[in-house]
ROLUMMAR-870709 format. One record per residue: residue in one letter; z, x, y of N, C-alpha, C in turn. Coordinates in steps of 0.1 Angstrom, whole numbers, plus 2048, in hexadecimal, padded with zeros to 3 digits. Atoms other than C-alpha are relative to their C-alpha. Layout:
BEGIN
type | nz | nx | ny | caz | cax | cay | cz | cx | cy
a | Z | X | Y | Z | X | Y | Z | X | Y
...
***
This chain:
BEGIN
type | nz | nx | ny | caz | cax | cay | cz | cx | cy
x | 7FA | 80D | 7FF | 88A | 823 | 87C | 804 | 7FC | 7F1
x | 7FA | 800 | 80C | 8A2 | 81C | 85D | 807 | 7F4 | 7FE
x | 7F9 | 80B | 805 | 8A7 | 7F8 | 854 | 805 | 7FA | 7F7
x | 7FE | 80B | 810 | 8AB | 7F2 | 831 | 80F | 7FD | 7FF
x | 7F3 | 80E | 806 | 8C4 | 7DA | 81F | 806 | 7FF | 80A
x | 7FA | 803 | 7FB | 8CC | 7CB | 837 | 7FD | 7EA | 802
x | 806 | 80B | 805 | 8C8 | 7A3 | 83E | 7F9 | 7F8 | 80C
x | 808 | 802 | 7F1 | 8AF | 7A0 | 85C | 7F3 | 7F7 | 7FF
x | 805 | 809 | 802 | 89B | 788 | 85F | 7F6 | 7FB | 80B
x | 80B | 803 | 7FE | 87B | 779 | 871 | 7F4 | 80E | 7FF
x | 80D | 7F6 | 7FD | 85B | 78E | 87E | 804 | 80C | 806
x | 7FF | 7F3 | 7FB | 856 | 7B1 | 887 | 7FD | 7F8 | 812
x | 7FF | 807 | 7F1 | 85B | 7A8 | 8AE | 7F4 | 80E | 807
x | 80C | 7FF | 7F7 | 839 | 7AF | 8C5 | 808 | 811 | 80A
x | 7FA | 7F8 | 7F9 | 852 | 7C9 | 8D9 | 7FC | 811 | 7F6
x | 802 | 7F3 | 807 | 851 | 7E2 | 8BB | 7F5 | 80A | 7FD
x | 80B | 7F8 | 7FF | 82E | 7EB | 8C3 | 803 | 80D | 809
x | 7FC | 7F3 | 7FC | 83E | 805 | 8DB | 80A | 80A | 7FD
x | 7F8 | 7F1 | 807 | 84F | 81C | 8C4 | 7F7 | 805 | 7F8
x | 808 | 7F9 | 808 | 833 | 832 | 8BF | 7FC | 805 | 7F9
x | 7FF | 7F1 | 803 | 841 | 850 | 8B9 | 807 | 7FF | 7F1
x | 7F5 | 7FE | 809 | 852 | 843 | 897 | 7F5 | 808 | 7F8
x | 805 | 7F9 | 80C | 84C | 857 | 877 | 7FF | 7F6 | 7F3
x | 7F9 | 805 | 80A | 860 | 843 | 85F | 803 | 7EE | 809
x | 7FB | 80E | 7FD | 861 | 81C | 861 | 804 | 7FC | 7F1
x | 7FB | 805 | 80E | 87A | 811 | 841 | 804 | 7F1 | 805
x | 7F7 | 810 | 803 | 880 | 7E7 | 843 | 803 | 7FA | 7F4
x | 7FB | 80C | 80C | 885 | 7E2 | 81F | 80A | 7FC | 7FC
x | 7F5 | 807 | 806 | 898 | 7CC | 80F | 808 | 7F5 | 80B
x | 7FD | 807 | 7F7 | 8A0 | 7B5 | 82B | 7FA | 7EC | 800
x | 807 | 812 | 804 | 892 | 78F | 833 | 7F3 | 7FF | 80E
x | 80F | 7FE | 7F5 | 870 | 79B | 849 | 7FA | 7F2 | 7FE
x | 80E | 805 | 7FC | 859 | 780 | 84E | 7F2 | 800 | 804
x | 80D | 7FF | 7F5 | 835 | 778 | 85E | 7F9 | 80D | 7F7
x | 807 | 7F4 | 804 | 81B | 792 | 85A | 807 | 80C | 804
x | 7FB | 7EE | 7FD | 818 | 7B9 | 85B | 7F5 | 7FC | 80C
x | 802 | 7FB | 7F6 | 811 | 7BF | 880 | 7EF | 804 | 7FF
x | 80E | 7F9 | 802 | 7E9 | 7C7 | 887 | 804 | 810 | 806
x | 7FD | 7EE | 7F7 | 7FB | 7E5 | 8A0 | 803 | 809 | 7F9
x | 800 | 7F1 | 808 | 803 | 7F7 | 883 | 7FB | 809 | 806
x | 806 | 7F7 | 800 | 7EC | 80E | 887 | 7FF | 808 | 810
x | 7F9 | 7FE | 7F6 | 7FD | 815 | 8A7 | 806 | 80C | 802
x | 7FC | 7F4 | 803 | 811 | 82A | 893 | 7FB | 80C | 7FA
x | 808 | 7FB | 806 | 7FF | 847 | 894 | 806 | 80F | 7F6
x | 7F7 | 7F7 | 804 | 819 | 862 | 887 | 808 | 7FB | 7F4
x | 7F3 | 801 | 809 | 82A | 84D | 86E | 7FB | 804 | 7F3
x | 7FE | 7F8 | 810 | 830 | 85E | 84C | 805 | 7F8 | 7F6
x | 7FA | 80D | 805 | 844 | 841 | 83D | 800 | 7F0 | 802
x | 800 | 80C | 7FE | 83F | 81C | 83A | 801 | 7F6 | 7F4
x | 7F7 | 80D | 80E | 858 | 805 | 824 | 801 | 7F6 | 809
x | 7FD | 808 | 800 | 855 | 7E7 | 827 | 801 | 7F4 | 7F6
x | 7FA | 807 | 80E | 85C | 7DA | 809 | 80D | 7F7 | 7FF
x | 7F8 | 807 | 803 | 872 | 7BF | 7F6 | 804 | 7F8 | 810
x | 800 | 80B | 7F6 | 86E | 7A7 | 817 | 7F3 | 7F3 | 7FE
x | 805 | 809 | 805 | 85D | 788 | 81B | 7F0 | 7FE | 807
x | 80B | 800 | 7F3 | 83B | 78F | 832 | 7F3 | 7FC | 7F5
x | 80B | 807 | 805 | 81F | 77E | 82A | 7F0 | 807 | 803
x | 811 | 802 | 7FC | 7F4 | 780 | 830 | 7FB | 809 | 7FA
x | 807 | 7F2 | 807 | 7E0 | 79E | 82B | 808 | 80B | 807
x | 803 | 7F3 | 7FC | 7E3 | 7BF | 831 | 7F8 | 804 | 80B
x | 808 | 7FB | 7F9 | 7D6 | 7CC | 850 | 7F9 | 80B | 7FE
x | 803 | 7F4 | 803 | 7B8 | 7E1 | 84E | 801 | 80B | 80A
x | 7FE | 7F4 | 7FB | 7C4 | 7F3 | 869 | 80A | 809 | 7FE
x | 7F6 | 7F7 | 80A | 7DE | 801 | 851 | 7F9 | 80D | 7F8
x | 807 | 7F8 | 808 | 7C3 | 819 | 847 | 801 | 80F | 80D
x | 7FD | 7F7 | 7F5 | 7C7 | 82D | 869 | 80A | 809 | 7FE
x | 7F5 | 7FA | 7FE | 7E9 | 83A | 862 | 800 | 80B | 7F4
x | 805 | 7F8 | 801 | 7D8 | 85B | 857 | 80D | 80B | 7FB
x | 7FA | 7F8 | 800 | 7F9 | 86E | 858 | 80D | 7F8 | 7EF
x | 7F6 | 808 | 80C | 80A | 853 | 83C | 805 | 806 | 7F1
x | 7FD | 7FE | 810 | 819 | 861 | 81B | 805 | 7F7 | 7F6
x | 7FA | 80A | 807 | 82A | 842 | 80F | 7FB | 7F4 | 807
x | 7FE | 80C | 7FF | 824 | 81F | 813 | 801 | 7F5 | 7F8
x | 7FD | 80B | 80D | 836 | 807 | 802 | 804 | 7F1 | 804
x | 7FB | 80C | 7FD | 832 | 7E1 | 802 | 801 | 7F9 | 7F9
x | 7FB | 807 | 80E | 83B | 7D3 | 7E2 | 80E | 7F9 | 802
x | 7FB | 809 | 800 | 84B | 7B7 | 7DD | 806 | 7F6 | 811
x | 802 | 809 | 7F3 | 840 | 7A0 | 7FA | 7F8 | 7F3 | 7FD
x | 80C | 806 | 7FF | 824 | 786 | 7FE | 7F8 | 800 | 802
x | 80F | 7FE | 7FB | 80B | 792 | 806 | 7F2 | 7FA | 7F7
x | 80D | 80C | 807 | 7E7 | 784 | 800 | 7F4 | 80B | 807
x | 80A | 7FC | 7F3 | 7C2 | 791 | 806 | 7FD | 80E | 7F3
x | 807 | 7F6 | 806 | 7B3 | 7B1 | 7F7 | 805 | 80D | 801
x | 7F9 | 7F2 | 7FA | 7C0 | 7D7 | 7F9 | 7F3 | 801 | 80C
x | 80D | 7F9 | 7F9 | 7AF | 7E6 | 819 | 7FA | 80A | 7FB
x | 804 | 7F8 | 807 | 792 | 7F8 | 80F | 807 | 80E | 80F
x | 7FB | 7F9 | 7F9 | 7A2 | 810 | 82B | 809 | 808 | 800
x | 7F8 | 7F6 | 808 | 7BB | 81F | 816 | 7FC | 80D | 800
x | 805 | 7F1 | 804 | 7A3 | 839 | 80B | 7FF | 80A | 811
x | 800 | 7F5 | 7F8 | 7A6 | 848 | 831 | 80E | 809 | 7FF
x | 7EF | 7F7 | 7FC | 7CD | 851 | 82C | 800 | 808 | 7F7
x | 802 | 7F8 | 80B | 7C4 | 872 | 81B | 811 | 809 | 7FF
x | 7F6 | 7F9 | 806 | 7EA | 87D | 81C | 805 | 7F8 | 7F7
x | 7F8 | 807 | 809 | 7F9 | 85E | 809 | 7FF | 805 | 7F1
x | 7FF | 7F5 | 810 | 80A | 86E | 7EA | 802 | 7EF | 7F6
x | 7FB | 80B | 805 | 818 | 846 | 7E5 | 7FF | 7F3 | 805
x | 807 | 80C | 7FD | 80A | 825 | 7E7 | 803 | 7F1 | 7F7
x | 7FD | 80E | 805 | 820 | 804 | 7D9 | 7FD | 7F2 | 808
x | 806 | 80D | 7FB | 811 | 7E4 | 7DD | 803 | 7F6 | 7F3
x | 7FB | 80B | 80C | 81F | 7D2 | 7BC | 80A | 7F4 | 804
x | 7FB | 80E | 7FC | 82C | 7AF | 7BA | 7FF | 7FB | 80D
x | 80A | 808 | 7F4 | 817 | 7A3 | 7D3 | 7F9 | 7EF | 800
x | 809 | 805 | 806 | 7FB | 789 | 7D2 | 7F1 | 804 | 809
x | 80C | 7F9 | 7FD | 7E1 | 7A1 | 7D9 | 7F4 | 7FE | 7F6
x | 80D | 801 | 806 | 7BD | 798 | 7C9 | 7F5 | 809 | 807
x | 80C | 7F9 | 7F9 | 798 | 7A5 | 7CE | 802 | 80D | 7F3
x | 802 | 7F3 | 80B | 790 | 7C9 | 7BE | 80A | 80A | 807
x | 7FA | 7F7 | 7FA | 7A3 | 7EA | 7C1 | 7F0 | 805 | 804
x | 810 | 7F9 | 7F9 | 78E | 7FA | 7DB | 802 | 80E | 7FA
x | 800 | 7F1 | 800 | 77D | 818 | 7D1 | 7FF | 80C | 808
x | 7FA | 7F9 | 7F3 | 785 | 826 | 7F2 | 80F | 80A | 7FC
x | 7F2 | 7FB | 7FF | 7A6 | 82F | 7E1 | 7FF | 80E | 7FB
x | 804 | 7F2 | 807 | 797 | 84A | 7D0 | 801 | 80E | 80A
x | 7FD | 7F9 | 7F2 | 798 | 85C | 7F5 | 80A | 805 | 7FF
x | 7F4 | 7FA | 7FF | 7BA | 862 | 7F3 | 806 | 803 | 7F5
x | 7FC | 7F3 | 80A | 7BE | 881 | 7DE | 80B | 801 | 7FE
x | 7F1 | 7FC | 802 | 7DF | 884 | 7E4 | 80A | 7F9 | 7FB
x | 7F8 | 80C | 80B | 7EE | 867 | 7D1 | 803 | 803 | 7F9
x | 7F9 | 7FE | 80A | 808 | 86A | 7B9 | 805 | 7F3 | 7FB
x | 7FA | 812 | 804 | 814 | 848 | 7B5 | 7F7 | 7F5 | 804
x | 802 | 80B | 7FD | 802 | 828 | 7B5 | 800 | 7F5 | 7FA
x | 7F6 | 80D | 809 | 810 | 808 | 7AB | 7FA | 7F4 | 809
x | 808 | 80B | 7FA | 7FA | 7E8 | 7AD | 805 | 7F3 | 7F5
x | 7FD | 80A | 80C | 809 | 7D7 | 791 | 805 | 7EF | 805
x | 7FB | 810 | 7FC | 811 | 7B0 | 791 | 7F9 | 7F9 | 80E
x | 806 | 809 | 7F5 | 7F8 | 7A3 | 7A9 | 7F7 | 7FD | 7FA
x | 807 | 809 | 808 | 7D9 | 792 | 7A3 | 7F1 | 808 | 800
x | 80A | 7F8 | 7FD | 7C2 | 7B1 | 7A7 | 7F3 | 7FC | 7F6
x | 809 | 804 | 80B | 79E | 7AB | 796 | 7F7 | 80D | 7FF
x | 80C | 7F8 | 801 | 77C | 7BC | 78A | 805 | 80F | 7F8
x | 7FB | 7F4 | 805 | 77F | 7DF | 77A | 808 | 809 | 809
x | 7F5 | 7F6 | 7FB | 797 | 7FF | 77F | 7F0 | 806 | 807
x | 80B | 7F9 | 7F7 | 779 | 812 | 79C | 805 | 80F | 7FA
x | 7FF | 7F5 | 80B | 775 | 832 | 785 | 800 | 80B | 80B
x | 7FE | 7F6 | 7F5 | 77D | 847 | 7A9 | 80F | 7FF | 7FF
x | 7F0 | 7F8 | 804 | 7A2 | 847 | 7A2 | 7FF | 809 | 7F2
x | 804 | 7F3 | 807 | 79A | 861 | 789 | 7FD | 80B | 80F
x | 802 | 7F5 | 7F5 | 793 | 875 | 7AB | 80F | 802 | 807
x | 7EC | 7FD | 7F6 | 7BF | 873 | 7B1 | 801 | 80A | 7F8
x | 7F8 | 7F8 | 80D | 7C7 | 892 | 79A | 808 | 802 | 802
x | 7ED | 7FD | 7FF | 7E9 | 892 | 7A9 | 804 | 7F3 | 7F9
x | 7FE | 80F | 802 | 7EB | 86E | 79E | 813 | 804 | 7F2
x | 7FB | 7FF | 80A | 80D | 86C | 786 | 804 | 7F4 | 7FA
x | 7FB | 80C | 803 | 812 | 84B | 787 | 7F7 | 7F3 | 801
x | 808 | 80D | 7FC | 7FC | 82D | 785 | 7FF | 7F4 | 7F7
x | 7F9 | 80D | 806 | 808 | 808 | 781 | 7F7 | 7F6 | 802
x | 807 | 80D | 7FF | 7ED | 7EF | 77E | 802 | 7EE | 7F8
x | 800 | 80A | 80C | 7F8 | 7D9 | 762 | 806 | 7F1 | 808
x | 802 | 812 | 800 | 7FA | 7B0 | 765 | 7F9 | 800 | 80B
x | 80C | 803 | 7F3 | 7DA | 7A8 | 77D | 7F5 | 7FC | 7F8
x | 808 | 802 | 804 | 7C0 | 7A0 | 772 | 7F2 | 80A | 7FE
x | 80A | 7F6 | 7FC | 7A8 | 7BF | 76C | 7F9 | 7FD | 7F5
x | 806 | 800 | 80A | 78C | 7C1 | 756 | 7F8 | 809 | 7FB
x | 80D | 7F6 | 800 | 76F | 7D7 | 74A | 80A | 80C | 7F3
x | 7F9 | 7F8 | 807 | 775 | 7F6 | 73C | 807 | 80B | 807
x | 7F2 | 7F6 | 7FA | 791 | 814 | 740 | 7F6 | 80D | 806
x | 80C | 7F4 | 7FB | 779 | 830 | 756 | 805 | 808 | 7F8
x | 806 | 7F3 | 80A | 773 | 850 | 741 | 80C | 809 | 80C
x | 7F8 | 7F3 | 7F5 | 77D | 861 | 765 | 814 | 7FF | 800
x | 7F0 | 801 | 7FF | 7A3 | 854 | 763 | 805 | 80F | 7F2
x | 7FA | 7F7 | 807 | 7A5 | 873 | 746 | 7FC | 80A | 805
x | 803 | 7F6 | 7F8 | 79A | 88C | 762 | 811 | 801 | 806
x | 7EF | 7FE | 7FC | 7C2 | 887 | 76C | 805 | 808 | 7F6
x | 7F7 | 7F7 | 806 | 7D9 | 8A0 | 75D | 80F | 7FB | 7FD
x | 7F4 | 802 | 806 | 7F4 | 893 | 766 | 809 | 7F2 | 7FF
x | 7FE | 80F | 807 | 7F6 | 871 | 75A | 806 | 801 | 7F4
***
């Protein structure tokens, strides 16, 4: 399902809990509303999920942690609010994980450290707190990682120079 740029507007409608079988849900760049769906995790085959540059609000469902088969999910630049799910660290194929320009606080969970297969993560411009969890040193695919303006503190883990290819 391939919606971006387009100029669509309210809630994900209660109906779209019956398209299973998608792989790929793209709605960025549109005028979403309302929350993300708890049925997510519905989709149990999807490989893609943009929903970015729309306007959805609350948390994060931790039943976003389910979708086991996920390599991307991108929801940067929304509203969101509330904490990353520590339920991330089950989606051990995600290579890529944007969640920037949010208003996500709380810590990064060290759940994330689970998912080996990260190459991209981009947390920047939210209101994230507490220290960097010195288990992202356990992404050695990692190439990209965007934390800057949040609020973090402590010090830089030792393990973040176990990456290569940073």
């Amino acid at each position: 399902l391939d919606l971006y740029g387009n100029a669509i507007r309210g809630s994900i409608p209660n109906s779209a809990r019956s398209m299973i079988n998608l792989v790929t849900i793209q709605l960025a760049n549109n005028r979403f509303t309302g929350t993300i769906p708890e049925y997510i995790n519905l989709y149990s085959n999807l490989v893609t999920l943009d929903l970015s540059l729309n306007d959805f609000t609350g948390a994060i469902p931790e039943s976003i942690g389910s979708l086991v088969y996920l390599e991307s999910l991108n929801l940067n630049e929304n509203h969101l609010l509330g904490s990353i799910p520590t339920s991330v660290g089950n989606m051990s194929q995600l290579e890529q994980l944007i969640l920037d320009y949010n208003k996500l606080s709380g810590t990064i969970p060290d759940s994330l450290g689970s998912s080996v297969n990260l190459e991209q993560l981009y947390l920047k411009d939210n209101s994230l707190n507490g220290t960097i969890p010195a288990s992202i040193g356990s992404l050695l695919n990692l190439r990209v990682l965007r934390l800057e303006r949040n609020s973090l503190t402590g010090k830089l883990p030792s393990e973040l120079g176990e990456i290569k290819s940073l």
